[in-house]
N, C-alpha and C positions, 0 to 999 in steps of 0.2 A: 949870896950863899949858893953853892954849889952841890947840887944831891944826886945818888944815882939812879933815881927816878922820881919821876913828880906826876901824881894824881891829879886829875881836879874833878870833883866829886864824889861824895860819900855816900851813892844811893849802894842797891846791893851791886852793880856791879864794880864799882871802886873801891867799895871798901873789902870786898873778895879779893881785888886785884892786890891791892897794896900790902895786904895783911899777906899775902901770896907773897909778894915780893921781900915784903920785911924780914919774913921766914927766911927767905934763900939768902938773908944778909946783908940785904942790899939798902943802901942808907935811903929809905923812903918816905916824901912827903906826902900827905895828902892836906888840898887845899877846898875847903867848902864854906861858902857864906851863909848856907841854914843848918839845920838840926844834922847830925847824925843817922845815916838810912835814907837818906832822899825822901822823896815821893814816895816811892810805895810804902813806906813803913809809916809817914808820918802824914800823909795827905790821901793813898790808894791804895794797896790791895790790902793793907793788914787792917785799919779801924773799916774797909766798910767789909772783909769778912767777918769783923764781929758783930760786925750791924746784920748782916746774912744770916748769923747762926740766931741773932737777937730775937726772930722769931716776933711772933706778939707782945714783948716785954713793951713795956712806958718807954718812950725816948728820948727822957732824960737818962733814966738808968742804963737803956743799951749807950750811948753816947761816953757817959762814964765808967762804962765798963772799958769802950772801945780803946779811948782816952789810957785807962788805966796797963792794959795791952801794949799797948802802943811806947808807955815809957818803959816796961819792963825789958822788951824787946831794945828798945833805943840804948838801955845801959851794957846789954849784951855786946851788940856793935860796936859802944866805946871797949870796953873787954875785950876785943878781936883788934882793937889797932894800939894796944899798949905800946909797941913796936914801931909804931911809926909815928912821926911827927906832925902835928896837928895845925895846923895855920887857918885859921877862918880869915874870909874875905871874899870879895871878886876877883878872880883872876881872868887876868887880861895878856895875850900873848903878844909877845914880843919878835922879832925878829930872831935869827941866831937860836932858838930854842930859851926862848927866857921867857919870863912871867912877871907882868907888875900885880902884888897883892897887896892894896894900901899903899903906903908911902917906901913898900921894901921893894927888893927885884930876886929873883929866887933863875935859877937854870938847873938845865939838868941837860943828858945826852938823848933822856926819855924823856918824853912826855906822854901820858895817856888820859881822854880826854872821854870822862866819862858824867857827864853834864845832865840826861835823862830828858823829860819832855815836862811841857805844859798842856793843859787844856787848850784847844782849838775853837773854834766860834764861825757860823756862817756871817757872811759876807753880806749882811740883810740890816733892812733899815728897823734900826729900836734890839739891834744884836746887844747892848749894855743891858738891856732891863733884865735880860736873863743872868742867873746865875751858873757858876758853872760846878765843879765836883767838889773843887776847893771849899765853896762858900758851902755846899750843903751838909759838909761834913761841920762846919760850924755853926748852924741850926739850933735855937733855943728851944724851937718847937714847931712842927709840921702844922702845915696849911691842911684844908680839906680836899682841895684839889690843886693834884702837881698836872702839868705837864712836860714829856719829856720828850727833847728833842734829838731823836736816833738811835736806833733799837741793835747798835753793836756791844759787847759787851759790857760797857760801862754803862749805855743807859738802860740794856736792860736787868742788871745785876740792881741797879736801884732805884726800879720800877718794879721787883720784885721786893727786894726792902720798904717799900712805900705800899706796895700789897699787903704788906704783914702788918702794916700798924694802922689797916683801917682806910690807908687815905686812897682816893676817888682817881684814878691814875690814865692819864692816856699819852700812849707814844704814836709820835710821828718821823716814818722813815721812807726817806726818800727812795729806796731800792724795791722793788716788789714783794720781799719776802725780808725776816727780820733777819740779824746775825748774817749776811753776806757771805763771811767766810767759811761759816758749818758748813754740813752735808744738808742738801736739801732735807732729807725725811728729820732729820734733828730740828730744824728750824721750825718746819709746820706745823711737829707733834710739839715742838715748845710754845711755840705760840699758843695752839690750842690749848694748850693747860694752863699757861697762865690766862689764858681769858677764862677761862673755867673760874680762876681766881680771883676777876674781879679787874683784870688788866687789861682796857681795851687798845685797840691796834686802827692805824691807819696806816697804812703800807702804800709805795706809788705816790706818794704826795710829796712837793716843794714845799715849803715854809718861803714863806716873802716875806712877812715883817710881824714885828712885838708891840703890841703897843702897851702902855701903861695900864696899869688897872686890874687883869691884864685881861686879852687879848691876843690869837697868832690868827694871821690871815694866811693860808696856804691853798695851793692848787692841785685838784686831782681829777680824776677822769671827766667827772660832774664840773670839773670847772672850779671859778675862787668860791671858798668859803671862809668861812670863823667859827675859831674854837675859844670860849672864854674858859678860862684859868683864875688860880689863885697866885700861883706861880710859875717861872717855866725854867726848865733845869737842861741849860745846851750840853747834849754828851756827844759831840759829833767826830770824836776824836782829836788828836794829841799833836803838838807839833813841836818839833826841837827847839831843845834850849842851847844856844852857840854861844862861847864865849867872844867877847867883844875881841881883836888885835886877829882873825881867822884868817883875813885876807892879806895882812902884812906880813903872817907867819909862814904864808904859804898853800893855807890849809882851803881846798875847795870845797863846795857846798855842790848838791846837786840839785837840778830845778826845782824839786818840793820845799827845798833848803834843809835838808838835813847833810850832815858830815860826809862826805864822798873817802870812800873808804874801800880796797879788798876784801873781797869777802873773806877771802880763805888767809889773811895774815893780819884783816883790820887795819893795814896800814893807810896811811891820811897820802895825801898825795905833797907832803912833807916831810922830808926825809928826819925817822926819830919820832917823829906825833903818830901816834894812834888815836881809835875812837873806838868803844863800846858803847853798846847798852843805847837807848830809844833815841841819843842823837845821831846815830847813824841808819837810821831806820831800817836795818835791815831785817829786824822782827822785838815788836815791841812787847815785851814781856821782862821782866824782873828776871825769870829762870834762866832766860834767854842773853841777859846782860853779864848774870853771873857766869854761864858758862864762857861766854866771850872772854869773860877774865881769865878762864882755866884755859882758852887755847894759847893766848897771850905768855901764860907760865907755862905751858910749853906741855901740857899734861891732854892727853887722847879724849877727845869729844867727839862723840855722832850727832852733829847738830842736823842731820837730816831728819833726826827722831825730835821733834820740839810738839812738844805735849801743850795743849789749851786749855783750859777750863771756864765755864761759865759756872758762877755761885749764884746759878737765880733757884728757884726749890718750885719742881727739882732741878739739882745742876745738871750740865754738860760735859763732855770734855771728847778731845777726839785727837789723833797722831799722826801722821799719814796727808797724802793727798785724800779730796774728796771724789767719789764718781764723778763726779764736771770735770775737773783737773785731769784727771786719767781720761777723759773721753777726747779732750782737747791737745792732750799729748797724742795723742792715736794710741793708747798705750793699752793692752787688754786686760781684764783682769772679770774674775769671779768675787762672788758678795755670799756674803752666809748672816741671819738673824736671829737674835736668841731673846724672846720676849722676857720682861720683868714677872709679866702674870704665870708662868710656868715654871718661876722658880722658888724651889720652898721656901728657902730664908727670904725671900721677898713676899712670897703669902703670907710667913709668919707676921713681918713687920708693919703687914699694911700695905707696903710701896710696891705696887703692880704697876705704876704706870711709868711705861719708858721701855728700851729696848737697846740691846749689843747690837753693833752693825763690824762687821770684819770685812776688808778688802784684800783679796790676794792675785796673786799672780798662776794664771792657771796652766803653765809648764810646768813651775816649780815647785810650784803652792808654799811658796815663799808668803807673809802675811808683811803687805805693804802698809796698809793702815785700819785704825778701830778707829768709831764715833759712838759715843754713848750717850744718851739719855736718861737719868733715872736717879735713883739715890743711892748717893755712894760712888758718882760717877769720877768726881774727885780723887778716890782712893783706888781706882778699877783702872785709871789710867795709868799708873804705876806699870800693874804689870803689863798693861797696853804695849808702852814706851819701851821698855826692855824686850819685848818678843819684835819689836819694830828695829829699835837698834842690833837688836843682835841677828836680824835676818833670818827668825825660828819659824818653821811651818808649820801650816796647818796640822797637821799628825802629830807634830810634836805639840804642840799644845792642845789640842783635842784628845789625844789619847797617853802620852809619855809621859806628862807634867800630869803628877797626881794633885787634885783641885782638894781640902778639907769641904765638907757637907755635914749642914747646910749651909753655906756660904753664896754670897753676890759671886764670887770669882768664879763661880762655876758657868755664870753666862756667858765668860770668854771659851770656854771649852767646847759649850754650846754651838754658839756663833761658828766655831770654825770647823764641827762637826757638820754644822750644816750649810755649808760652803757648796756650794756648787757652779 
């Protein structure tokens, strides 16, 4: 059977692509061997923000709530691909641009190969006794002591979910400081508040091994020690998921093994295959795969503007390079700060802790990037991301762009008021 395009994977970035493509007419397949929504929807960002918002609830009930979330959404997604034709299975590529799924063989002129990631695992003896993001979102019920190993977005979103429901929580990261890729001052003052919370930190340490019972032996300044556990939850990051037939189709891998790809057209080094979304690792986020779909249909993206977020409470989020990144370009730039505590609707509500950070360019005052801290950091990157993609300055949104009061969004006005 011959199609004018063929998907393989239904996370958000394939089923955006296809639903995308079906519109414009085009006789499109998509082929997926689990649920509907990939990963994020059914195994990462959607049930554990619900576990985020879950707060102190019982974890039975957040769980079923998650659970509940999660197929609502799921039927949505079918809803979006009425238009395209649904084939489950493994797909496997072929030669010539063809696909074995089961016992059929399907082609197309296109291919696009949007497959997504797995959890990752170090390289260390007793690596099986951990569990990884998959299994703890299937959890009957929480231990009294987790440990979590790697303090990047995943493990510390739910190290922050394990804060809320009481249990005894320690992360171990191999990097000196937690979250790697934030701005320094995000990272320290997050740290420190979630130890405020109850979440301790060992920063600079190796993990060497798991043992049963449990048990991590790891190494840090002091030398080996051990930490006993009740369990231990590896969040060390994600690694592509390829379909099998990549190297007879053509399609290169690159050292880490994810999909070798163009940046700027996503093409595979296969004439006709492309790749989106966390198998090409070019930035692993849902938003980020979805968009890759919209440059693929051919519609205007600033993917230089990709927005973060950490749902730990309180959350993060930030757009832009960070100061290390600007300082390692040679690149100049000015910094402005607008505290949580100085602002009313943030007195109002309690939430003083956290702060706006704005980076700009000090020719133009052009505003290169925001990092946040605080509550509400999730909804504040919004307008972040659009004053970033649209290249808006400082002036303009510190004085032009009329802020409502009392409102959070007036800390972006702040921040770039006090730019200097």
């Amino acid at each position: 059977m011959k199609y004018d395009a063929i998907v393989i994977g239904a996370g958000p970035g394939g089923y955006t692509l296809a639903a995308g493509l079906a519109a414009s007419g085009l006789h499109t397949a998509i082929v997926e061997r689990d649920l509907p929504g990939g990963t994020c929807l059914n195994r990462g960002c959607i049930p554990t923000k619900a576990l985020c918002a879950s707060g102190s609830a019982p974890w039975d009930s957040a769980t079923e709530h998650a659970r509940s979330v999660v197929a609502q959404l799921r039927d949505d997604v079918k809803a979006s691909l009425t238009a395209v034709e649904w084939i489950p299975g493994d797909a496997r590529l072929l030669p010539g641009r063809r696909i074995s799924v089961g016992d059929g063989e399907i082609e197309s002129d296109r291919i696009y190969i949007a497959t997504g990631s797995a959890p990752a695992a170090l390289p260390i003896e007793g690596a099986e006794h951990a569990i990884d993001s998959t299994a703890f979102l299937k959890l009957e019920k929480l231990p009294e002591r987790v440990a979590v190993i790697g303090a990047g977005v995943i493990g510390l979103e739910f190290a922050s979910i394990l804060a809320d429901k009481g249990v005894d929580v320690t992360v171990l990261e191999y990097c000196k400081e937690i979250l790697p890729p934030a701005d320094k001052d995000v990272a320290k003052r997050l740290r420190s508040l979630l130890s405020r919370r109850g979440v301790a930190f060992l920063t600079g340490v190796a993990v060497k091994a798991i043992h049963p019972g449990f048990s991590i032996d790891y190494e840090g300044k002091k030398g080996l020690a051990t930490l006993d556990t009740d369990m231990v939850l590896m969040a060390v990051g994600r690694r592509a998921v390829v379909p099998e037939g990549v190297a007879e189709a053509g399609v290169e891998l690159t050292p880490r093994g994810f999909i070798s790809v163009d940046p700027h057209t996503l093409a595979t080094t296969a004439e006709g295959i492309y790749a989106i979304g966390d198998c090409n690792g070019l930035c692993m986020l849902a938003h980020a795969a979805e968009a890759q779909a919209r440059v693929l249909l051919g519609r205007p993206v600033v993917m230089e503007a990709m927005p973060s977020v950490v749902f730990t409470h309180p959350p993060c989020a930030w757009v832009g390079p960070t100061e290390d990144a600007l300082k390692a370009e040679g690149r100049s730039f000015i910094s402005g700060k607008a505290l949580y505590g100085g602002n009313g609707k943030a007195m109002a509500d309690g939430t003083t802790d956290g702060f706006v950070k704005v980076l700009a360019d000090p020719e133009t005052r052009k505003i290169l990037a925001f990092h946040i801290l605080g509550a509400d950091a999730d909804a504040l990157i919004g307008e972040a991301t659009l004053a970033v993609a649209l290249g808006v300055s400082l002036n303009t949104l510190a004085s032009a762009v009329i802020h409502p009061h009392p409102t959070l969004t007036e800390l972006l006005a702040t921040a770039c008021a006090n730019c200097r």
